[in-house]
N, CA, C and O atoms as CSV, one atom per row, in Angstrom:
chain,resi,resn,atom,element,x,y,z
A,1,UNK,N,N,0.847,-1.174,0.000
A,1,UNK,CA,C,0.000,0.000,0.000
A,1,UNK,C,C,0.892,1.237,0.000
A,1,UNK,O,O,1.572,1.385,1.016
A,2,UNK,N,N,1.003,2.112,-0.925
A,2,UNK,CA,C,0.811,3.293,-0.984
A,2,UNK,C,C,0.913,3.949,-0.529
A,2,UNK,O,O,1.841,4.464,-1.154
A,3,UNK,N,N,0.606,4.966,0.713
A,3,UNK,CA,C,0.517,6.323,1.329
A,3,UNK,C,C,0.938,7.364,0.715
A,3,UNK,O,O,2.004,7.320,0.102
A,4,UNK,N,N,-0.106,8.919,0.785
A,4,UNK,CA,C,0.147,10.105,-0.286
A,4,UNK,C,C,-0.891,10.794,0.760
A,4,UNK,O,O,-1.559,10.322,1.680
A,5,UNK,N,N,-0.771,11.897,0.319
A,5,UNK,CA,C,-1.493,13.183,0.779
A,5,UNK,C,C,-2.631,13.701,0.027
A,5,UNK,O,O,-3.348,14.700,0.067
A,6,UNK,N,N,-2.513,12.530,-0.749
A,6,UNK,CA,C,-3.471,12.766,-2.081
A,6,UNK,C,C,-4.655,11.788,-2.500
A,6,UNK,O,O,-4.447,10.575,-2.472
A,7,UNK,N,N,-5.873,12.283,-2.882
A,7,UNK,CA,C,-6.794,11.688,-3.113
A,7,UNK,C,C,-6.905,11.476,-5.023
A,7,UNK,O,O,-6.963,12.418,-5.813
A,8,UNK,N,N,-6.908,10.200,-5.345
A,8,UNK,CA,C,-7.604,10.253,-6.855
A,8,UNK,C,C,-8.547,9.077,-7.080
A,8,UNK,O,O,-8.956,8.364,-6.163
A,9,UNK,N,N,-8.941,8.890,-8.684
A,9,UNK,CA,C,-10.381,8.031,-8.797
A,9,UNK,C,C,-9.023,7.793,-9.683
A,9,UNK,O,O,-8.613,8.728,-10.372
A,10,UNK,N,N,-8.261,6.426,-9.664
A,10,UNK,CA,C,-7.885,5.903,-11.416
A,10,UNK,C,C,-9.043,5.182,-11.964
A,10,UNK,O,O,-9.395,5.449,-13.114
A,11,UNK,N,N,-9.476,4.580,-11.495
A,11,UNK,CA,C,-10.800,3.957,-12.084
A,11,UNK,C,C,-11.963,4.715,-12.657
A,11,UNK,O,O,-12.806,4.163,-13.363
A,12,UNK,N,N,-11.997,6.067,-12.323
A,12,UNK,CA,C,-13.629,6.909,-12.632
A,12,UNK,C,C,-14.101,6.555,-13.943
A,12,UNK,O,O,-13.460,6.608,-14.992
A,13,UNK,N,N,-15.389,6.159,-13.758
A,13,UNK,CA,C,-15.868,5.947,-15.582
A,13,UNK,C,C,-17.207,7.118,-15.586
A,13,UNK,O,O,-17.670,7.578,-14.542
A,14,UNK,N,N,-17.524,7.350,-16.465
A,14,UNK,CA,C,-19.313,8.172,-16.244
A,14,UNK,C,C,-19.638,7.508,-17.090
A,14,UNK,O,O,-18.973,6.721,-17.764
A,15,UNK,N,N,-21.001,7.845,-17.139
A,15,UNK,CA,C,-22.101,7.485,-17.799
A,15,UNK,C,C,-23.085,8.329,-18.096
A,15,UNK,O,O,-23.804,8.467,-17.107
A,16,UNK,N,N,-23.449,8.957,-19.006
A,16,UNK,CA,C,-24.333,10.229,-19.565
A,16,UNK,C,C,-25.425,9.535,-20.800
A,16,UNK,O,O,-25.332,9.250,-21.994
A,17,UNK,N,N,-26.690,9.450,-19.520
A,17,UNK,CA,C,-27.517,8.645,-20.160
A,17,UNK,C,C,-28.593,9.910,-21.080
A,17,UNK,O,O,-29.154,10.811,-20.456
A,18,UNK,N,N,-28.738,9.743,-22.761
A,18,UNK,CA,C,-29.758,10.765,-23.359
A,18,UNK,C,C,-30.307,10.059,-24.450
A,18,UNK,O,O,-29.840,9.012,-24.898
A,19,UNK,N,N,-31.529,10.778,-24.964
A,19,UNK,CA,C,-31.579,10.733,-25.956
A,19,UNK,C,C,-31.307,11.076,-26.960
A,19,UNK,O,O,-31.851,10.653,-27.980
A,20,UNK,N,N,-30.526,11.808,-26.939
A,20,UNK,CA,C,-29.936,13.041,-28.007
A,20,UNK,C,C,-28.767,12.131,-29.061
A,20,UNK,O,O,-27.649,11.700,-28.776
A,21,UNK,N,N,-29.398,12.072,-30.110
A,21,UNK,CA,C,-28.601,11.612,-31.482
A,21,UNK,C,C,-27.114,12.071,-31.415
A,21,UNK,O,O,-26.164,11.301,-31.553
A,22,UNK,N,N,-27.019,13.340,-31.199
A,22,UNK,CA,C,-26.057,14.397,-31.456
A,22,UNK,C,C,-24.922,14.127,-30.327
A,22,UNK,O,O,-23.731,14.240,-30.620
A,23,UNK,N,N,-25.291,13.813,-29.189
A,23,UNK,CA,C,-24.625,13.813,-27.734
A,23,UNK,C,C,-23.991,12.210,-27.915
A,23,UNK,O,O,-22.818,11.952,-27.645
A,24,UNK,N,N,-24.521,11.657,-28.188
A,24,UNK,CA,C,-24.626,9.521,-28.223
A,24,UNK,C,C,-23.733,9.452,-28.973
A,24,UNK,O,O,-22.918,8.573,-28.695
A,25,UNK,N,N,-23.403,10.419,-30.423
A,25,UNK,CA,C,-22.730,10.190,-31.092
A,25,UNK,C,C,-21.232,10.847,-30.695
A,25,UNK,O,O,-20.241,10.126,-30.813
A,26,UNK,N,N,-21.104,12.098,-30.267
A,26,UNK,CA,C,-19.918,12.445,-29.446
A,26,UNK,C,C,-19.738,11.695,-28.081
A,26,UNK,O,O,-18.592,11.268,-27.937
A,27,UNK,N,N,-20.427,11.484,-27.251
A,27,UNK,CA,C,-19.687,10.030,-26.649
A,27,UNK,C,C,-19.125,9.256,-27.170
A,27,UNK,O,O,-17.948,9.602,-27.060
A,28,UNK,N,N,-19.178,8.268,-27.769
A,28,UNK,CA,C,-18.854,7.847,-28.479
A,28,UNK,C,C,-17.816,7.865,-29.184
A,28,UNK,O,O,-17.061,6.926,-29.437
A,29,UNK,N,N,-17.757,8.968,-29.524
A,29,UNK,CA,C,-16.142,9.395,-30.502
A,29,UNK,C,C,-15.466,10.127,-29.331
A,29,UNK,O,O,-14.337,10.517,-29.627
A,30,UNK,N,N,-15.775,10.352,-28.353
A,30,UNK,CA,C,-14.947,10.947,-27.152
A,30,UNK,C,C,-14.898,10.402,-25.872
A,30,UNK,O,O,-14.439,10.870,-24.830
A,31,UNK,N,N,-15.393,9.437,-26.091
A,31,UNK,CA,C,-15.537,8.884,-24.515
A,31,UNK,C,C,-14.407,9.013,-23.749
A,31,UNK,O,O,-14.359,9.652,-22.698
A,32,UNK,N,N,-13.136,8.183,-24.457
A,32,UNK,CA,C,-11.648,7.771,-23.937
A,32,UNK,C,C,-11.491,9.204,-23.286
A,32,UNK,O,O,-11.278,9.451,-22.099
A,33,UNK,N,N,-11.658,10.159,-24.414
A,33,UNK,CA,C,-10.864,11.747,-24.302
A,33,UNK,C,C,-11.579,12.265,-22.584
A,33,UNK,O,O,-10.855,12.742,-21.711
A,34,UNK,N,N,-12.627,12.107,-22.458
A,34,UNK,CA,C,-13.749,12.396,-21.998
A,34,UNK,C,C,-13.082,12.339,-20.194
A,34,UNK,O,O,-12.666,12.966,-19.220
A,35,UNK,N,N,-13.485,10.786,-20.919
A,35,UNK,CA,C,-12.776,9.588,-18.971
A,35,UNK,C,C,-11.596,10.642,-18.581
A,35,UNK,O,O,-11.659,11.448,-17.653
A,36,UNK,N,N,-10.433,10.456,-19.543
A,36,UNK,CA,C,-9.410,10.987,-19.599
A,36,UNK,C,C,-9.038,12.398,-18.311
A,36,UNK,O,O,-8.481,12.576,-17.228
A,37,UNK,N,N,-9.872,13.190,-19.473
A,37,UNK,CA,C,-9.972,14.419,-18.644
A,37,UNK,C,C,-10.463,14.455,-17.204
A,37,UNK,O,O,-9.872,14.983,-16.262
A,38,UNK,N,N,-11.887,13.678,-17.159
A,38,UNK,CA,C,-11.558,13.391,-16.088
A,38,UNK,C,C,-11.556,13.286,-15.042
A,38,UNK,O,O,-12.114,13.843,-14.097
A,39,UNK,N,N,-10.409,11.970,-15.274
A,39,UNK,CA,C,-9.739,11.457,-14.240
A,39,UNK,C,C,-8.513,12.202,-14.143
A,39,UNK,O,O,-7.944,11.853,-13.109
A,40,UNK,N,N,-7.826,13.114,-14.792
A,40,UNK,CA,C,-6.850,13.735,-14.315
A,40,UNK,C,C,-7.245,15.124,-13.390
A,40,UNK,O,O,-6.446,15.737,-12.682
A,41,UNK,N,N,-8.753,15.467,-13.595
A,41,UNK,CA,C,-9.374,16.608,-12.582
A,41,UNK,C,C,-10.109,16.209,-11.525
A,41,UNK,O,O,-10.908,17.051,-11.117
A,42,UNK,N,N,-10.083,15.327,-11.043
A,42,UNK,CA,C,-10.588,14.404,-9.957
A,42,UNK,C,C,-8.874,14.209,-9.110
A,42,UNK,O,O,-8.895,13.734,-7.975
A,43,UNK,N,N,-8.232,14.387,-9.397
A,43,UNK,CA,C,-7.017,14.127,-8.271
A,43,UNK,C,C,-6.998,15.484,-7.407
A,43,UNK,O,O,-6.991,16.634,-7.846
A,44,UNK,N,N,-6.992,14.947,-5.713
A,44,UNK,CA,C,-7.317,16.073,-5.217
A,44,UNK,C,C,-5.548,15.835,-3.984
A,44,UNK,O,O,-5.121,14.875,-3.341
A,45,UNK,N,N,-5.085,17.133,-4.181
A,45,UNK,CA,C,-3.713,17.054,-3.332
A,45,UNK,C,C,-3.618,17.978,-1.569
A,45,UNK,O,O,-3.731,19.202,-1.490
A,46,UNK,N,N,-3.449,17.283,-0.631
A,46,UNK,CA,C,-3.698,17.740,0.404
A,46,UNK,C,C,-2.658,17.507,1.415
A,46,UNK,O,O,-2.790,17.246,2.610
A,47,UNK,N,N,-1.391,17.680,0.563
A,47,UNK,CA,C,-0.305,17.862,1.319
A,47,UNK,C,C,0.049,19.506,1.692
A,47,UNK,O,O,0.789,19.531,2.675
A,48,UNK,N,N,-0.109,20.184,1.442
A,48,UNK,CA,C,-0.551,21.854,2.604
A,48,UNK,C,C,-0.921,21.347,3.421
A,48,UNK,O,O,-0.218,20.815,4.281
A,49,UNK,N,N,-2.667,21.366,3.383
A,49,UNK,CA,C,-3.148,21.216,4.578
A,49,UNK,C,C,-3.026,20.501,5.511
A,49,UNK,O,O,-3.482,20.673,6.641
A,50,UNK,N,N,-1.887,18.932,4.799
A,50,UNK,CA,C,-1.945,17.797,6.116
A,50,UNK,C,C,-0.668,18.525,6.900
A,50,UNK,O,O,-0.529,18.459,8.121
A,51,UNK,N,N,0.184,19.186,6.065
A,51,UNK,CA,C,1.432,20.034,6.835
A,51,UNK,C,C,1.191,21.305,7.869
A,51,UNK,O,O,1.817,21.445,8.920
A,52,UNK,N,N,0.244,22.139,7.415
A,52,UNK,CA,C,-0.730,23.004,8.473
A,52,UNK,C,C,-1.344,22.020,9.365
A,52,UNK,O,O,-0.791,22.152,10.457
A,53,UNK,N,N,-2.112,21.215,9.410
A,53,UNK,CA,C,-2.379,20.237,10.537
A,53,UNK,C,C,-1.417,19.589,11.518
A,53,UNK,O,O,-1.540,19.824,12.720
A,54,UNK,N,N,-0.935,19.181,11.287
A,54,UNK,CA,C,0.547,18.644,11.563
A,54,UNK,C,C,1.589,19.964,12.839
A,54,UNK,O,O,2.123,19.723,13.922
A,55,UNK,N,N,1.496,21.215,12.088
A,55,UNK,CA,C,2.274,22.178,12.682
A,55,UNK,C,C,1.377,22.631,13.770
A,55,UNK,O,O,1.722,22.946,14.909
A,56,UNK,N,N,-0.062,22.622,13.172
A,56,UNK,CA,C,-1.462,23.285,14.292
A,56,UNK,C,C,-0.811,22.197,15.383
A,56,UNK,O,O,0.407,22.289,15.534
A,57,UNK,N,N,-1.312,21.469,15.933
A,57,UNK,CA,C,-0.631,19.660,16.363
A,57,UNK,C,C,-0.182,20.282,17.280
A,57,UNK,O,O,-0.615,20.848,18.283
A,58,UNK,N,N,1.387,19.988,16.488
A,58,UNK,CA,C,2.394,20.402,17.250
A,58,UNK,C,C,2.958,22.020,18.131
A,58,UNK,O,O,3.926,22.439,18.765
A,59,UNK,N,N,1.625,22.481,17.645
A,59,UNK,CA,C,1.922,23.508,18.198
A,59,UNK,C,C,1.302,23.573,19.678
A,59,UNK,O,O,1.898,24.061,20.638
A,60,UNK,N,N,0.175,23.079,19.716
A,60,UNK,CA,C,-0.540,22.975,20.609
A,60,UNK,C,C,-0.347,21.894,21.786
A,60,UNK,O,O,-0.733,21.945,22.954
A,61,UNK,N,N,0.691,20.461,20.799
A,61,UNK,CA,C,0.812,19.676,22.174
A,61,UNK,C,C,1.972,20.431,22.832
A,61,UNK,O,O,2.037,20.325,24.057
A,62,UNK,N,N,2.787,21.086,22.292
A,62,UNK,CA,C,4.253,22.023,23.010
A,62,UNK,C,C,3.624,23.332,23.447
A,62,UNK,O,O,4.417,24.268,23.347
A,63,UNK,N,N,2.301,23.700,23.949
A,63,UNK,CA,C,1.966,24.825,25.010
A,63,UNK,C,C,1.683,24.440,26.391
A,63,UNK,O,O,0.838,23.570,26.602
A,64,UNK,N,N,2.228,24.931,27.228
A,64,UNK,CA,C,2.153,24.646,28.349
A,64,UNK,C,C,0.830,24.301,28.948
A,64,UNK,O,O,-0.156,24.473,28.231
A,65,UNK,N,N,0.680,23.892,30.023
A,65,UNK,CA,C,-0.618,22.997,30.686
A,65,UNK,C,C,-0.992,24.340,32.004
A,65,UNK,O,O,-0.357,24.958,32.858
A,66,UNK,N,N,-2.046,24.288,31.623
A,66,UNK,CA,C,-2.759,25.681,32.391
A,66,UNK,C,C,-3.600,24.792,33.729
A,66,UNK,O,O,-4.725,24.341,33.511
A,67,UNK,N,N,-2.812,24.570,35.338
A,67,UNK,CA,C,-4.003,23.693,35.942
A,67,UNK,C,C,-4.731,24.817,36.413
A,67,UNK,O,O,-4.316,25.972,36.507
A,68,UNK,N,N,-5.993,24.320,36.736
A,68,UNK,CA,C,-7.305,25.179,37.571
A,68,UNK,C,C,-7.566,24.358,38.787
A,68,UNK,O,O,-7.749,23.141,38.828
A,69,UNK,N,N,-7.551,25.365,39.946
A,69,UNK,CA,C,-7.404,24.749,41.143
A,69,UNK,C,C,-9.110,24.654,40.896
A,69,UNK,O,O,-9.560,25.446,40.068
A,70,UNK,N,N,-9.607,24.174,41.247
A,70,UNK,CA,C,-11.348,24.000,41.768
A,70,UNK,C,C,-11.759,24.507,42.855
A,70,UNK,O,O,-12.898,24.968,42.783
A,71,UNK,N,N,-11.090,24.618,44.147
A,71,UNK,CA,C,-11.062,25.219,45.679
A,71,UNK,C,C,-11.345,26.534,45.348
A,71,UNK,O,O,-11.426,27.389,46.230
């Protein structure tokens, strides 16, 4: 397995169900192109934010401990 910061679909397929002569027939001649696209705009990257998380974290377990007497 893998590990990344990153989310993608390699598998994504659609399906664009019509009646349209015109549409059936550009599927068709574009599908591949279609998938293609995409599946390369479906990859989502979230290595920033896991590095801002990470620093939030650590920032917070290295602040000192505030006790409250209750009395």
């Amino acid at each position: 397995m893998i590990l990344s910061n990153a989310i993608s679909f390699p598998d994504l397929q659609f399906d664009a169900k019509t009646n349209s002569l015109l549409f059936n027939l550009a599927k068709w001649i574009l599908n591949s192109k279609i998938t293609q696209i995409l599946r390369e705009k479906s990859c989502f990257n979230f290595s920033d934010k896991v590095e801002k998380f990470k620093q939030d974290v650590t920032t917070k377990l290295n602040e000192p401990l505030v006790w409250r007497d209750e009395n």
